[in-house]
N, C-alpha and C positions, 0 to 999 in steps of 0.2 A: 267176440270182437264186435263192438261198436261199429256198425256204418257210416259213415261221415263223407263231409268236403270239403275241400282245402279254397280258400281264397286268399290269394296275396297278391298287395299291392306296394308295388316298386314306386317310390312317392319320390318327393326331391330332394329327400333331408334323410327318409327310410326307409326299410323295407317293412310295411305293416301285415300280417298273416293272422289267417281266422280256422281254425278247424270248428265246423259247425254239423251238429247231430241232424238227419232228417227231422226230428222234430223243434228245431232250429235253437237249440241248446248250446250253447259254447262250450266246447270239451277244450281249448285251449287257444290262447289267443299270444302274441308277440310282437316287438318292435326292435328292432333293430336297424342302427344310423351306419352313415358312409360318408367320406370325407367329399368335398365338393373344391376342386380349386378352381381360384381367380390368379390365372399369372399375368393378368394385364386388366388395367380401364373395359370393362364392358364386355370381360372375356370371361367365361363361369364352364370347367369341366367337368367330368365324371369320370372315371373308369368304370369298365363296362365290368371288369372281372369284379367289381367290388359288389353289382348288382348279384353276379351270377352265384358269388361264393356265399352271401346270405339267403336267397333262392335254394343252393342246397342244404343249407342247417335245417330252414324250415322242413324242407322232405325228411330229412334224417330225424327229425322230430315225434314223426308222424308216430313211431313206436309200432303198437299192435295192430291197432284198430286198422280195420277195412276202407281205406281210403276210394271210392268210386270213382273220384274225380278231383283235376284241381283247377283250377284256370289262375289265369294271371293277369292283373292290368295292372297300368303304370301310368307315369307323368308322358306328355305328348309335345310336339316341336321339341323334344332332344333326339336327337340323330347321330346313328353311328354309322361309321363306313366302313367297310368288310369287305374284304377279298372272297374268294369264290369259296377259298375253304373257310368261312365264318368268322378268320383273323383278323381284329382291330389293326387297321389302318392309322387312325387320330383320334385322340381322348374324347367321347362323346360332348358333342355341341350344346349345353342345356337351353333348354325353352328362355330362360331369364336371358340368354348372351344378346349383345347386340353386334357382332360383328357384321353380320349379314347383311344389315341396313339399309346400305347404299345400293346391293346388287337387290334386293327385294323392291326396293321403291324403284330400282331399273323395269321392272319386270312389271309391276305397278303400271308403269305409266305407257305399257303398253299396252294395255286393256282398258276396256270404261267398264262404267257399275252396270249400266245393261247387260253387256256381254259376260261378265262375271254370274249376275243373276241368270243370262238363261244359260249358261256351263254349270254353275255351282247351284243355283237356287236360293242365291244371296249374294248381294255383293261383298262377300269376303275379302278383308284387307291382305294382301301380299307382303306383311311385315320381316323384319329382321327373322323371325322363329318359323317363318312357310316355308317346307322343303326344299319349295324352288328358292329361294333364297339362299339356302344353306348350298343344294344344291351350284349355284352359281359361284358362291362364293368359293367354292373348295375346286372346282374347275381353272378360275381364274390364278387363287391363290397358290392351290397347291399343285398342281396339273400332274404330277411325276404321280400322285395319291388319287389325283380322278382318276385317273388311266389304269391302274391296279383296282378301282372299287365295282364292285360288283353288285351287292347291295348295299342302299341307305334305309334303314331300319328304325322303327322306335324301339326304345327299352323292353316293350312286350315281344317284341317279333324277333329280338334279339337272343331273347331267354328263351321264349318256347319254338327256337331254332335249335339251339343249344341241348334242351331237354331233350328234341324228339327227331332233329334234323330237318322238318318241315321249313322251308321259308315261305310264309304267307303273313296277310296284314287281312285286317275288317274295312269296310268302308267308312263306319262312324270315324274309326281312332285317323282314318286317311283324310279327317275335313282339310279342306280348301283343295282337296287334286280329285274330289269325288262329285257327280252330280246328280242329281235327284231320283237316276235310274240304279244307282249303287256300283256302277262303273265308272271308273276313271274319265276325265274328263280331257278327254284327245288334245282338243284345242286348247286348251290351256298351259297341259305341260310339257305341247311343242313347241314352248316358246322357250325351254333352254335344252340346245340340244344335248341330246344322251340322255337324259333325266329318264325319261319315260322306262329304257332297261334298267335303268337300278331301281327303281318298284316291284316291290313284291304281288303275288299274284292274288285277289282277293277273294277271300271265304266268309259265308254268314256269320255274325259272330259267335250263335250258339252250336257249329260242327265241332265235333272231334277229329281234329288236326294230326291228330298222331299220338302215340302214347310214350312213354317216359322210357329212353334206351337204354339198355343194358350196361349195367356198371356205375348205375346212377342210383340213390336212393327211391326208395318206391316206382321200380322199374316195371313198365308192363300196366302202369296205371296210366287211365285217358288223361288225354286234356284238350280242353275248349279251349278254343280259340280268346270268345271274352270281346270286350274295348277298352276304351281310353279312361281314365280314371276320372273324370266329370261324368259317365256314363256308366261305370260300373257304381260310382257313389250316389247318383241318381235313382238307381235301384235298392242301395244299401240304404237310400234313407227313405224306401217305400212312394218315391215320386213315378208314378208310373201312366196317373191320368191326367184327359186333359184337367185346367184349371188349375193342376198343381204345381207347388213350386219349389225348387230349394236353395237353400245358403250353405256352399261345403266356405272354411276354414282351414286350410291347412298355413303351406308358405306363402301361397296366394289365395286370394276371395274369389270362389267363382259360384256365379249364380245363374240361377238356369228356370224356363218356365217349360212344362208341356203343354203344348198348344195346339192345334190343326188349321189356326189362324196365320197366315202366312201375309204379311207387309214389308215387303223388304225394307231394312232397317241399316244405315251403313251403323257400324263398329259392330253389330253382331253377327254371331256363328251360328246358323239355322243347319241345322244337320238334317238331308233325308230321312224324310219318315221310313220307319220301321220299327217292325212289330205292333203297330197301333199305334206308335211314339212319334209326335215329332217334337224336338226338343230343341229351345232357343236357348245359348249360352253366352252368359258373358264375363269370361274371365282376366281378373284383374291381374297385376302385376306382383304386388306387396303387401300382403295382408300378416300374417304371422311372420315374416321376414323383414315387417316394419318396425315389431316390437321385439324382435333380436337385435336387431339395429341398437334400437335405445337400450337394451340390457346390456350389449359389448360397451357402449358408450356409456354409460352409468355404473358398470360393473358389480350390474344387480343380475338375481334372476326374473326371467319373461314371469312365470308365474306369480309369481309375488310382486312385480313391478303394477301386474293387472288388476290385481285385488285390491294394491293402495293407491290406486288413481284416484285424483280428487274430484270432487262434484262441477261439472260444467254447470259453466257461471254465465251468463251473458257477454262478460269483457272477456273469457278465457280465449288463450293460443290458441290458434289453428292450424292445422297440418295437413299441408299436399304428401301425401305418400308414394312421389314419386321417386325412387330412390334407385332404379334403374326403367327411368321410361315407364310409360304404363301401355297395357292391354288395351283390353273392353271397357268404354266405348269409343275412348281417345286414339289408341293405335299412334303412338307417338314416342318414340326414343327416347327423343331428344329433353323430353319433361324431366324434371329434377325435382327430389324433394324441396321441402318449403314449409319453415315456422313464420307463423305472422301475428303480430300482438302481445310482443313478450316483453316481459317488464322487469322489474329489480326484484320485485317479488314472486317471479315466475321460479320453479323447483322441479324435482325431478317428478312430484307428484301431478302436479299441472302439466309438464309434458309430455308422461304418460297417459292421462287422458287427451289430450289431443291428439295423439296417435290413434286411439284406441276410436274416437270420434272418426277421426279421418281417414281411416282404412275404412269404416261401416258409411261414411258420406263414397267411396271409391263405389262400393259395393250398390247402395243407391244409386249413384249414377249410371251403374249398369242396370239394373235391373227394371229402374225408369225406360229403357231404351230395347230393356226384352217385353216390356210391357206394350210398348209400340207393335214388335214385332211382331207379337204373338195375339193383340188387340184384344188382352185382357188384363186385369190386375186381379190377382191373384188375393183373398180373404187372410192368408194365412201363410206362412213359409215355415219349410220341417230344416233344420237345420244339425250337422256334427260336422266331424275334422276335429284335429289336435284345440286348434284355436278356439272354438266353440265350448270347450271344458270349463274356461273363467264364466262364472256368472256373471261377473260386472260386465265385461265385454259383449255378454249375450244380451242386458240388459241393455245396453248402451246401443244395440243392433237395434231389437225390437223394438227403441225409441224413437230411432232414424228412420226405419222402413214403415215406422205406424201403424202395425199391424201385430196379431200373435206370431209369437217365434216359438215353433215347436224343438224339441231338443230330443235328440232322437238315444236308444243307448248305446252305450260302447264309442272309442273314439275312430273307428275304421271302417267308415259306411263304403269307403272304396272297395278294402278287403270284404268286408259281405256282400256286397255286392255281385262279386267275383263268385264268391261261393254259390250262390244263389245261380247264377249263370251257370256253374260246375255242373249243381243239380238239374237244370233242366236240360242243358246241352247232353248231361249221360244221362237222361230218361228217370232220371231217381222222384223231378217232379216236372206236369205237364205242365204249368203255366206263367211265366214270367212276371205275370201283373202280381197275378192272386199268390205266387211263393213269397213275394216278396213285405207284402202287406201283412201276411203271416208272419212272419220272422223280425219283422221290424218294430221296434215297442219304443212308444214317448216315453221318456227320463221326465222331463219336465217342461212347462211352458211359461215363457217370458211374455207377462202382457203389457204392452208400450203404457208408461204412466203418461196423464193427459197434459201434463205440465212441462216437465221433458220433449214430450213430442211438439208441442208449440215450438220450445227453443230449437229442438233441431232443426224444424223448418226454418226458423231464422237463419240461424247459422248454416245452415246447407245453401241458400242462396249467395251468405256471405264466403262459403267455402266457392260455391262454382264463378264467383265474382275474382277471388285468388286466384284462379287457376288462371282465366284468360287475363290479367295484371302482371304474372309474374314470368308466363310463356313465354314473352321475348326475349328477357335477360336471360332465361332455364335456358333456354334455345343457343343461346349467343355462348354461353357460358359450358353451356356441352360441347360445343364445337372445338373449343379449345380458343 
């Protein structure tokens, strides 16, 4: 029997799974999707059992081979609420929903950016998707269901509850309610009461939390704890020192720099250093669920809509990819997508690259603003996710950002990640940086053409000039 470890990641679209050989070998790898409803304007759920019942395929997968270890990380600001015996309460809240809004910006405007910095070690925005928002909002709204909830959980803490009966969280995957000592941060999530007992209790991310209970596939095997999937993909695509940087792709754009440089930066997520890491993020809204978007509305496929984009031109469309609000660095709901420039001759192929443009201008404008944070800019950025696969798109990145785009392999640097984590949390390897630098190998690298990248520059100004133009109506226009 082969020794191996399992990594999987609960994403927002799938469940992605890696079994990986100590000598970091892919003995098997999987994707498997879960349906996602919207039964309202700004309202986006999950079922948690639909997480849980792909979570056990992957074990039953596992076959012969000696499994050591698995870990799990997943998408973050989706929260579930559970009774004491671990029963869903209300269809998990996903990170995309905006319902929260009004009770987050409550909570907002009870703290300034200083006090935020020295609780959190950033001034983190209190949006629709912070706990406490979610938090407030199911108090207010649902009160029969706060009163029954026990714990508010993410997707990880949910599953490897389920697996092992542990209820614990990490500090990374807990940003904005942790602060720079890796403890929860008192004063902050006194400000809605109750909150503070429905958090779970927090462990390193690399301990073994418990092991896999009886009646389950691969029972009596460890599991790490692990974090949040910007953190476990971090590792999967070998960003681990400072100066480095990466571009994940999946439903959303999030880009992230390791730094030890610390400038408080409003719209960014500066997470406590640890393990040598400290890691600024900035994740966006809509990035591969800009160009689903255009595929249901053209009723083409994403893949093939990517590859036949046409060549940005000077006069070409422009697109805000605001399509439910955006993240990092705007932190803003109420933004709304946005074509600008379109003509008689505009196609589906023109639109498609303005999409493709305007999601990697999103991604820019965050990484501009990790750049601050972290008070460096970065040579080069390693980049995977689903959305990273298209070449054009990759190409169309590397134009924007000006720089080389490294293209890391495999499309599940979350799931290795995890795995990676597996291994050194059950001792199979000692070092986090140096496992992961091993295991991780460039596909290919995108070098910005010189011509290209001039335009971008043009049009990126003419793009952040849209945004603040069209704010007001998006604003007015969301409101109802």
């Amino acid at each position: 029997m082969a020794e191996c470890l399992i990594g999987i990641d609960v994403g927002t679209t799938s469940v992605k799974a890696v079994r990986v050989g100590l000598d970091g070998r892919r003995l098997a790898e999987s994707t498997a999707s879960y349906p996602t409803q919207r039964p309202g304007p700004g309202l986006v759920e999950q079922d948690p059992a639909d997480w849980l019942r792909q979570v056990l395929a992957v074990l039953e997968k596992a076959g012969s081979d000696q499994v050591l270890a698995i870990c799990i990380t997943s998408q973050v600001n989706t929260h579930v609420f559970t009774d004491e015996g671990l029963r869903v309460l209300h269809p998990a809240i996903v990170w995309q929903d905006g319902r929260a809004a009004a009770a987050g910006a409550a909570v907002d405007a009870r703290i300034s950016g200083a006090e935020k910095t020295r609780l959190l070690g950033a001034p983190i925005p209190i949006d629709a998707s912070h706990a406490l928002a979610r938090v407030g909002w199911m108090a207010e709204a649902h009160p029969e269901i706060w009163a029954r909830t026990a714990h508010v959980m993410l997707p990880r803490d949910y599953l490897v509850a389920q697996l092992t009966g542990a209820v614990v969280a990490d500090p990374m995957s807990a940003v904005g309610l942790v602060g720079p000592d890796l403890t929860y941060a008192e004063g902050l999530i006194a400000l809605v009461p109750g909150a503070r007992h429905k958090l779970a209790p927090l462990a390193d991310p690399l301990s073994v939390v418990g092991v896999i209970r009886a009646g389950l596939p691969l029972a009596g095997t460890p599991v790490v704890l692990g974090m949040m999937d910007a953190w476990a993909s971090l590792i999967g695509l070998g960003v681990a020192r400072d100066g480095q940087a990466m571009y994940l792709s999946g439903t959303s754009e999030v880009t992230g720099i390791v730094s030890a440089g610390l400038t408080p930066t409003p719209g960014v997520i500066t997470f406590p250093r640890w393990a040598g890491i400290t890691f600024h993020a900035g994740p966006t809204q809509a990035g591969g669920a800009s160009l689903e978007w255009l595929s249901r509305l053209l009723g083409r496929e994403a893949a093939g809509l990517a590859e036949g984009a046409a060549k940005i031109m000077p006069g070409a469309p422009l697109f805000l990819p605001h399509l439910q609000g955006e993240r990092a660095p705007l932190w803003d709901v109420a933004l709304r997508g946005t074509f600008a420039g379109l003509s008689a001759t505009t196609g589906p192929a023109e639109l498609t690259a303005a999409v493709l443009e305007g999601v990697a201008f999103s991604a820019r404008l965050a990484m501009e603003a990790l750049q601050r944070s972290g008070g460096i800019v970065p040579e080069q950025v390693r980049t995977g996710g689903g959305g990273a696969a298209s070449d054009r798109w990759s190409q169309i990145r590397a134009d924007v950002l000006n720089r080389p785009l490294l293209r890391v392999a495999g499309r599940d640097p979350g799931a290795m990640g995890a795995a990676v984590m597996a291994g050194v949390g059950c001792g199979a390897m000692t070092d986090l940086t140096a496992a992961a630098e091993r295991l991780v190998q460039i596909e290919r690298v995108f070098t910005p053409d010189p011509a290209a990248a001039a335009l971008a520059e043009t049009r990126f100004g003419l793009w952040q000039d849209l945004i603040a133009a069209a704010r007001p109506v998006n604003t007015r226009l969301a409101a109802g």
